[in-house]
Each structure stands twice: as C-alpha cells, then as structure tokens.
C-alpha positions, 0 to 999 in steps of 0.5 A: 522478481519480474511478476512483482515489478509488473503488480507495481501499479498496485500500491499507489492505486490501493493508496488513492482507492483506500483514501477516496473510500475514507473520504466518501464514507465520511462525507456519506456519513455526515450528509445521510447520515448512513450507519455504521454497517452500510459505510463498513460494507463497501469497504471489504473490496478497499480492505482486500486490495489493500492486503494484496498489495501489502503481500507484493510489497512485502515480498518484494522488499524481501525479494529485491537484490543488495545491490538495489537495496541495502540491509538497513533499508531493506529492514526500515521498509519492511517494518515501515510496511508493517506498521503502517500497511496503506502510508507505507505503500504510496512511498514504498512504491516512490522511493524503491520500486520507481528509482531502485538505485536510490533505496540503497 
C-alpha cells in the first residue's frame, strides 16, 4: 500500500498531460491544419501514462482499508474509475488519496 501512496502524484499529472495534449492537438489542428495521424502520434506517451495511473488507482481503491473507505464508496469509485478513466482520476486523487478519512 505504501508504493501506491507514493505513485500518488501520478493522477492529477495524467490529468493536466491528457488535457495540455487535447488542447494543443486542436489548437495544432486548427492553425496548421495537421492530419489526423501526426495529431494521434504524439498521443500514445499521454495514452500510456494515463493506463498506468488508471492501474494505481484502481489497485489502490481495491487495496485501501475499510477503515479509510467504506464499501459503498469503494464500489462508486471503482466504476467512477472505469467509466470515466482520465475524469476520474483528478478527483480520486482529491477526495480519497489526499484526505482518506473523508472517503468513507
């Protein structure tokens, strides 16, 4: 549990890479007017990264203890994570790894 807690920087960074990296492909797009391929290219590092943080989240969520997390909660982030991979993280991160003892 400890190695996850300190890849806990991970998931607000995902978040601000997986954003900048939308932001600058359209802005990309629209002033050059690159194709679609030379946009996509760049955004296998921001895919990847996003994967592994998805794993620590997940594997902490499901790892965490009951005192710091109950069930029920342990259940909504879990599908909040699944559902909604790079918006879940950022609050993930906020709500349960910074202040664990407001999860439960």
């Amino acid at each position: 549990m400890q190695n996850l807690r300190g890849l806990a920087w991970l998931l607000p960074t995902t978040s601000l890479i997986f954003v900048g990296y939308v932001v600058f492909a359209f802005l990309g797009a629209l002033s050059f007017g690159l194709p679609i391929w030379l946009i996509l290219l760049p955004s296998l590092p921001a895919l990847g990264l996003t994967a592994i943080a998805l794993v620590v989240a997940l594997l902490d969520v499901t790892k965490r203890p009951k005192e710091e997390i109950s069930e029920e909660s342990r259940i909504v982030w879990v599908l909040v994570l699944i559902i909604f991979p790079v918006v879940g993280l950022l609050p993930y991160w906020l709500v349960v790894m910074r202040h664990p003892s407001a999860a439960a």
